[in-house]
C-alpha positions as CSV (number, residue, x, y, z in Angstrom):
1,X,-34.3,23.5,6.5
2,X,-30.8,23.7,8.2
3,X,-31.2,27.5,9.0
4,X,-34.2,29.2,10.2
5,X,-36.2,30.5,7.6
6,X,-37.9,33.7,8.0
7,X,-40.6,35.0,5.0
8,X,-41.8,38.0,3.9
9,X,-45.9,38.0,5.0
10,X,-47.9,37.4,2.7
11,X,-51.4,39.4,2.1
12,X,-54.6,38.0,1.3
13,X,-57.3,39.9,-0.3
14,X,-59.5,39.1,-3.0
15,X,-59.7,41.3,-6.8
16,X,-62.0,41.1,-9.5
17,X,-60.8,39.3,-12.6
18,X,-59.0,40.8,-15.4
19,X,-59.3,39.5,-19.2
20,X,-56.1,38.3,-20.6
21,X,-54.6,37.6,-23.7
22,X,-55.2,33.8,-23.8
23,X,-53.7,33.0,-26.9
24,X,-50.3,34.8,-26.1
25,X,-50.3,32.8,-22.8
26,X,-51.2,29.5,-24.0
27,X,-48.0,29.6,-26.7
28,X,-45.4,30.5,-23.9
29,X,-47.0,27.7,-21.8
30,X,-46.7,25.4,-24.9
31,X,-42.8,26.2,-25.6
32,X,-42.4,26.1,-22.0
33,X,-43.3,22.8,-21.2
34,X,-42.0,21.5,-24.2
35,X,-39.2,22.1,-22.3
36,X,-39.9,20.3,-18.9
37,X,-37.9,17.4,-18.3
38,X,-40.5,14.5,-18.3
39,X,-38.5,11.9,-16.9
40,X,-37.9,13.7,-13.7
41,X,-41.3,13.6,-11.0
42,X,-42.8,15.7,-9.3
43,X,-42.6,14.5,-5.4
44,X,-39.4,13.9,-3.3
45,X,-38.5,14.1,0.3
46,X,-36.4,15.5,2.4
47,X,-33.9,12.9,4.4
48,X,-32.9,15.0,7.6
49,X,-30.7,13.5,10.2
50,X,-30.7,15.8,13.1
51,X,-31.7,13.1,15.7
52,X,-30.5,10.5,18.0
53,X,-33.0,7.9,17.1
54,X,-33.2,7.7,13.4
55,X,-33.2,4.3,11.6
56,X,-29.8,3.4,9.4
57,X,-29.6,4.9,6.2
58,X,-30.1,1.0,4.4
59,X,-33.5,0.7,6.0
60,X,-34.5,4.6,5.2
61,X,-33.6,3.7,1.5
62,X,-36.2,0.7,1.4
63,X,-38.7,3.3,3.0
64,X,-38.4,5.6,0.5
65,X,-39.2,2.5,-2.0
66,X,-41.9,0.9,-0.3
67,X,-43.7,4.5,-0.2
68,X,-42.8,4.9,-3.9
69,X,-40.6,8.1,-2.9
70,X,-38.4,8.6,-6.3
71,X,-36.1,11.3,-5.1
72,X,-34.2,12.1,-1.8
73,X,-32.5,15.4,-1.2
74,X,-29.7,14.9,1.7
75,X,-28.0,17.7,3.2
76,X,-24.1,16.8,3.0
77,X,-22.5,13.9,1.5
78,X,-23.9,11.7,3.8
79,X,-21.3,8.7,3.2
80,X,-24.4,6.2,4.8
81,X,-27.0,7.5,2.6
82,X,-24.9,7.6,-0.7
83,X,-23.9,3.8,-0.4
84,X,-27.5,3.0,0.4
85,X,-28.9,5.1,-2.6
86,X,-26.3,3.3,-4.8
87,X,-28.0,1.2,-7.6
88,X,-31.5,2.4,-6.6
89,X,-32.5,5.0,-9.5
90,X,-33.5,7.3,-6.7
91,X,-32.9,10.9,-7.8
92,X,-30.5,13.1,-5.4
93,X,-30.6,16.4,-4.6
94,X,-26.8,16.8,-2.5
95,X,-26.2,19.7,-0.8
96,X,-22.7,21.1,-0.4
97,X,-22.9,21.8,3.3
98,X,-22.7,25.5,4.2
99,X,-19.5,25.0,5.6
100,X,-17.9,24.3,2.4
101,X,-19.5,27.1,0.1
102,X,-16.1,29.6,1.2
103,X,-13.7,27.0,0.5
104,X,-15.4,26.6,-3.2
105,X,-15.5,29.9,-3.9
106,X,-12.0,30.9,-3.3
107,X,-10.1,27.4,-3.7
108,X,-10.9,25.5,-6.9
109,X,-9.2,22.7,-5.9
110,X,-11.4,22.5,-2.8
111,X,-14.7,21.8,-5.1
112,X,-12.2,18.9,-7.1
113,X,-11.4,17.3,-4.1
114,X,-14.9,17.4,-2.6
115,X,-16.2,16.4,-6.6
116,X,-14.0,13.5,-6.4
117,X,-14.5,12.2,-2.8
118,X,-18.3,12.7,-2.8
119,X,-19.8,12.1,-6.1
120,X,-17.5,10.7,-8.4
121,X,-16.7,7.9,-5.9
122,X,-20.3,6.9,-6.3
123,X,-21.0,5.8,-9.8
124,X,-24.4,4.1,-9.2
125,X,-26.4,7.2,-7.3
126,X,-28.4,8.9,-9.9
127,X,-27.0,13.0,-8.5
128,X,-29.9,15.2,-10.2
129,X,-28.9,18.3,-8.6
130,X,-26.2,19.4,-6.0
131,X,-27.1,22.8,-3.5
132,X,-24.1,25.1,-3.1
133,X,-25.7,26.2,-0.3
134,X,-29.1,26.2,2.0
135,X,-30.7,29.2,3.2
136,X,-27.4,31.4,3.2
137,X,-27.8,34.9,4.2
138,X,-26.0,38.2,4.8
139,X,-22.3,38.9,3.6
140,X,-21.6,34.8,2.7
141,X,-23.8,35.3,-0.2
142,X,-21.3,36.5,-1.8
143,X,-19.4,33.3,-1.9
144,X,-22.2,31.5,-3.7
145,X,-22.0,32.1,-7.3
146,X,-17.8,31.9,-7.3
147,X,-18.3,28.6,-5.7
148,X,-21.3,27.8,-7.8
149,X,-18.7,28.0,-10.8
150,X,-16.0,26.2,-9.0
151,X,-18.0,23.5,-9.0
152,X,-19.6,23.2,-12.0
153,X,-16.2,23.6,-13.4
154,X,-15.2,20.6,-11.6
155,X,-17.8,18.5,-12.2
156,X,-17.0,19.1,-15.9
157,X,-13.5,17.9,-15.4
158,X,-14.2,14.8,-13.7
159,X,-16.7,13.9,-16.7
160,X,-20.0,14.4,-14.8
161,X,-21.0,18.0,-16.7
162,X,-24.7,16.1,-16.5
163,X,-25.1,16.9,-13.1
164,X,-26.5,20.7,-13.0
165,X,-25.2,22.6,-9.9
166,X,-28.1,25.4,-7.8
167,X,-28.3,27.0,-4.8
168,X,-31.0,26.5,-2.5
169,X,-32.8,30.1,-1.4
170,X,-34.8,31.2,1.4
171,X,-38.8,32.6,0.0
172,X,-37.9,35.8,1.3
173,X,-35.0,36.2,-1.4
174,X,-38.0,37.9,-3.1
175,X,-40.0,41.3,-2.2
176,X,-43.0,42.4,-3.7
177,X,-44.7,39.3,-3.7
178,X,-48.3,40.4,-3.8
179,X,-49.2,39.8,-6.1
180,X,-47.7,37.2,-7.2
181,X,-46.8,39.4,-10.9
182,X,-45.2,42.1,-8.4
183,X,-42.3,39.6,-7.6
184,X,-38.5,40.9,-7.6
185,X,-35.3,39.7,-6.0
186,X,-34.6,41.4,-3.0
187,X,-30.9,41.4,-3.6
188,X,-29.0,42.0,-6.6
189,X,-26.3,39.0,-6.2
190,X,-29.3,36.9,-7.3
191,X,-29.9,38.2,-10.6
192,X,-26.1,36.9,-11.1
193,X,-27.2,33.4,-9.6
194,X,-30.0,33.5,-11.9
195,X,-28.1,34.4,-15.1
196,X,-25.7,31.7,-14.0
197,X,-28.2,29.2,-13.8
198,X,-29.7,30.2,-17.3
199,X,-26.6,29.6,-19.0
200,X,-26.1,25.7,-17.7
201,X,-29.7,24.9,-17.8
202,X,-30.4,24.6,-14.2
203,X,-33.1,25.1,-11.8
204,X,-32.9,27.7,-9.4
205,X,-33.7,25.9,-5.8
206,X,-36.4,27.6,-3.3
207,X,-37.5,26.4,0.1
208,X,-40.9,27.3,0.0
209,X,-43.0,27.3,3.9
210,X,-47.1,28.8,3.2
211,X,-47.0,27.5,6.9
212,X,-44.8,30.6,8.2
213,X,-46.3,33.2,5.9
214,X,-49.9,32.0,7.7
215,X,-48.3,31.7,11.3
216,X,-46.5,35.4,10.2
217,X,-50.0,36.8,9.7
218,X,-52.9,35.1,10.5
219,X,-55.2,37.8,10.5
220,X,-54.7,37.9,6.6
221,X,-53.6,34.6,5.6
222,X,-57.3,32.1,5.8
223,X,-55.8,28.8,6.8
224,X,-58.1,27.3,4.3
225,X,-56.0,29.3,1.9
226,X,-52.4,28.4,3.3
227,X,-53.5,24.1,3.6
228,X,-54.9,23.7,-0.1
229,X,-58.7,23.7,1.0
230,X,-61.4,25.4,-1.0
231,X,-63.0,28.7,0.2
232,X,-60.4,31.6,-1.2
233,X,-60.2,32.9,-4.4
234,X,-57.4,35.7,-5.3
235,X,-57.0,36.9,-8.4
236,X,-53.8,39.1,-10.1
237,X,-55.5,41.8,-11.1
238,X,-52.1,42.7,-13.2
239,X,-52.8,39.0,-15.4
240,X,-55.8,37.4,-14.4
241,X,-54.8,34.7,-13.2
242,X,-56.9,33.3,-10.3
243,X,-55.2,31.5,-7.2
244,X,-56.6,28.8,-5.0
245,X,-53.9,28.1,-2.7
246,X,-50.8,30.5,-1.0
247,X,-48.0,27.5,-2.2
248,X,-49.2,28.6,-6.0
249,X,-48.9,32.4,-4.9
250,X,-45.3,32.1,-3.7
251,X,-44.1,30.4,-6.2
252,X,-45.4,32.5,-9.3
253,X,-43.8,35.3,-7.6
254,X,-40.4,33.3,-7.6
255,X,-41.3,32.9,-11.5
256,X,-42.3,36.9,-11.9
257,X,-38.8,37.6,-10.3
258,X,-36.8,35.8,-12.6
259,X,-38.9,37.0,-15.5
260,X,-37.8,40.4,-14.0
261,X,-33.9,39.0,-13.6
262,X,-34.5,38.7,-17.7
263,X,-34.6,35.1,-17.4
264,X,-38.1,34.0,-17.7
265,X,-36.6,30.2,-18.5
266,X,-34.9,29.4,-15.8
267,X,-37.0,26.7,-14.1
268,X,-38.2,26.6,-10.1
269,X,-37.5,23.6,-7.8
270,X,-39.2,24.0,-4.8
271,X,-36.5,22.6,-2.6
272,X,-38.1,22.2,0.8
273,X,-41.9,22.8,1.6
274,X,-44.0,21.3,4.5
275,X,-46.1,22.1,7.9
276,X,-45.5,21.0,11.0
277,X,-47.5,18.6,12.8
278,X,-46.8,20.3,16.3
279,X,-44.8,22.5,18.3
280,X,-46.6,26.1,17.5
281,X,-49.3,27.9,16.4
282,X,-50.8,26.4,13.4
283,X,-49.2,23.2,13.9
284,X,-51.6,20.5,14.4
285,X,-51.5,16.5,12.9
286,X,-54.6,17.8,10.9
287,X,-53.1,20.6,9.3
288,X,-50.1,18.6,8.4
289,X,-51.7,15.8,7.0
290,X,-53.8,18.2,4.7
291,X,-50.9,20.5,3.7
292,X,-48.9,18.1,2.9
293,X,-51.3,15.8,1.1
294,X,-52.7,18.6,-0.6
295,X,-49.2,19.7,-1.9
296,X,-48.4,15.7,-3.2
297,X,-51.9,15.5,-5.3
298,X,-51.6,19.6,-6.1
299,X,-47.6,19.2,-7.8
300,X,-48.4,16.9,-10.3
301,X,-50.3,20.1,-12.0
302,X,-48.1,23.2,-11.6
303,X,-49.4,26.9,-10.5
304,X,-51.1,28.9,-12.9
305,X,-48.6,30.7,-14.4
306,X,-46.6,27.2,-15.1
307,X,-49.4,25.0,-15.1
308,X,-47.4,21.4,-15.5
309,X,-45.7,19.3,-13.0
310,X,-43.7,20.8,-10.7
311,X,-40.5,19.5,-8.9
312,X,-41.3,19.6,-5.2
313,X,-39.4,18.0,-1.9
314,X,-41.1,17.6,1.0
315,X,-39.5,18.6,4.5
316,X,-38.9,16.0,5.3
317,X,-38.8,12.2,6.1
318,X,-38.3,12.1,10.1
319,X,-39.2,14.0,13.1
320,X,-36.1,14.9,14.0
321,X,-35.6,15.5,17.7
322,X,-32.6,17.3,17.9
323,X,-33.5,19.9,15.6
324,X,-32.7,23.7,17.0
325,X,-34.6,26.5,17.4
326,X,-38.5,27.0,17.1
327,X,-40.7,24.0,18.4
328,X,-41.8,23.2,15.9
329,X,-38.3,22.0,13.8
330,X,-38.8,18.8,15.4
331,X,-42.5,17.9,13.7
332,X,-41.8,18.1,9.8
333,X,-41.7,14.4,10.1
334,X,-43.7,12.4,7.7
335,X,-42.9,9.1,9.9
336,X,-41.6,8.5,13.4
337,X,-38.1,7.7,14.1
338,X,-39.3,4.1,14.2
339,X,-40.9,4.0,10.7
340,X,-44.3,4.3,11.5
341,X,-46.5,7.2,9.6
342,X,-46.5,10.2,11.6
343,X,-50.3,10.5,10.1
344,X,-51.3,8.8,6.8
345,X,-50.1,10.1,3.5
346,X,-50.3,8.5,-0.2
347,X,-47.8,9.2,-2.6
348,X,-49.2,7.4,-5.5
């Protein structure tokens, strides 16, 4: 969440159901998640460090163990954290840093050198996935998929081809996404990006926020609806699937665009998700504390169009209280700066 997110409103009415094709569905769901990685879980969190009074990386590491966290996504190469995360067999998510995406796109020998410095000089962190980019917007999208390849091609040459290389994309890449069926890409580079990401098996990256889409439209959006409590049923009219829950909406739509990219395989991280425990409308220590619970226990069993664990990172770790912008960037925090819980959570 290093640039502010803005997302396309998102509708709430309620249809009648529509009868569906069940057994057609229930085979692509079968050779679908016969091809989920099992090994990787569902829940990670976000490690910001935009603050002045955040613990050491060494005794954010032990946190993340003591909670049972299995996965981290940092947002450079964090030199601190990587040493820390060495040995640990938590999975990493390692993003680029912004800055860099230009200089991998255009100088191959700029992704080596950053291959070499930041992840081949740390044999014992378990790299899952590395984000060419966060939340990148206007004319520098056209950097990503060059550097995307860059990099890939270097982590290939440096013997670490294992690691699959993403981008990590705003929600409102995609238009049309009521209902969820409806969804497209909004712009064509990312029907490259997805094609890309087809061919080398990896996930495509999405920071996913129900809290802005409610705060962006409150008259519409049922809070209820946006936290993962009962009360709102919406159904696709165009496949009959029934939704509980906005987080489920937004993502099938991500799915239902690239089914439309024509690559219905490539699999969704959901890179960043969260709500805000204050600092604007919406934003209460309540609503947190159900959103985000609500998203750890809901994860484990997919949305209904992929209904099997999905790979989801909570934003994030730490209030952070030199975030930018809106109020409420500095309450994402699961815990103070001091450790404590910010409100109680369970990860197992």
């Amino acid at each position: 969440m290093q640039a502010k997110r803005l997302h396309v409103p998102f509708v709430l009415y309620v249809q009648s159901a529509v009868v569906t094709p069940v057994a057609r569905r229930a085979l692509g769901l079968a050779l679908l998640l016969a091809a989920f990685p099992a090994a990787v879980q569902s829940i990670g969190v976000c490690y910001g460090v935009i603050g002045d009074n955040l613990p050491p990386a060494s005794d954010v590491v032990k946190l993340y163990r003591s909670n049972g966290i299995d996965s981290m996504r940092i947002y450079f190469a964090d030199a601190d954290a990587l040493q820390a995360l060495s040995g640990t067999n938590i999975g990493v998510v390692m993003d680029t840093g912004n800055d860099n995406v230009a200089a991998f796109a255009t100088r191959p020998y700029a992704a080596a050198a950053w291959v070499q410095r930041n992840v081949r000089a740390y044999p014992g962190v378990s790299f899952r996935y590395i984000a060419v980019g966060n939340e990148i917007i206007g004319s520098d999208t056209g950097y990503i998929l060059p550097a995307m390849k860059n990099l890939r091609d270097a982590l290939s040459a440096a013997g670490l081809g294992g690691i699959k290389v993403s981008t990590a994309a705003r929600f409102d890449v995609i238009a049309n996404s009521y209902p969820p069926s409806n969804g497209v890409f909004k712009d064509n580079y990312m029907h490259d990006v997805a094609r890309f990401l087809k061919a080398t098996g990896a996930p495509l990256l999405v920071n996913v926020y129900p809290y802005f889409a409610y705060r962006g439209d409150t008259n519409n959006i049922h809070l209820n609806y946006a936290t993962f409590q009962p009360g709102t049923t919406v159904t696709d009219d165009n496949n009959g699937l029934t939704y509980t829950n906005l987080f489920d909406a937004m993502v099938d739509s991500i799915y239902a665009a690239l089914a439309d990219a024509g690559t219905p395989d490539v699999n969704v991280v959901v890179s960043e998700s969260g709500w805000p425990s204050g600092g604007g409308l919406g934003a209460s220590v309540g609503s947190a504390s159900t959103y985000n619970q609500g998203l750890i226990n809901h994860v484990r069993r997919g949305t209904p169009r992929r209904p099997w664990p999905l790979e989801t990172y909570i934003f994030a770790m730490f209030n952070e209280n030199q975030k930018p912008g809106d109020g409420t960037e500095k309450h994402f925090g699961l815990f103070n700066p001091n450790m404590s819980p910010a409100y109680s959570i369970a990860f197992r």
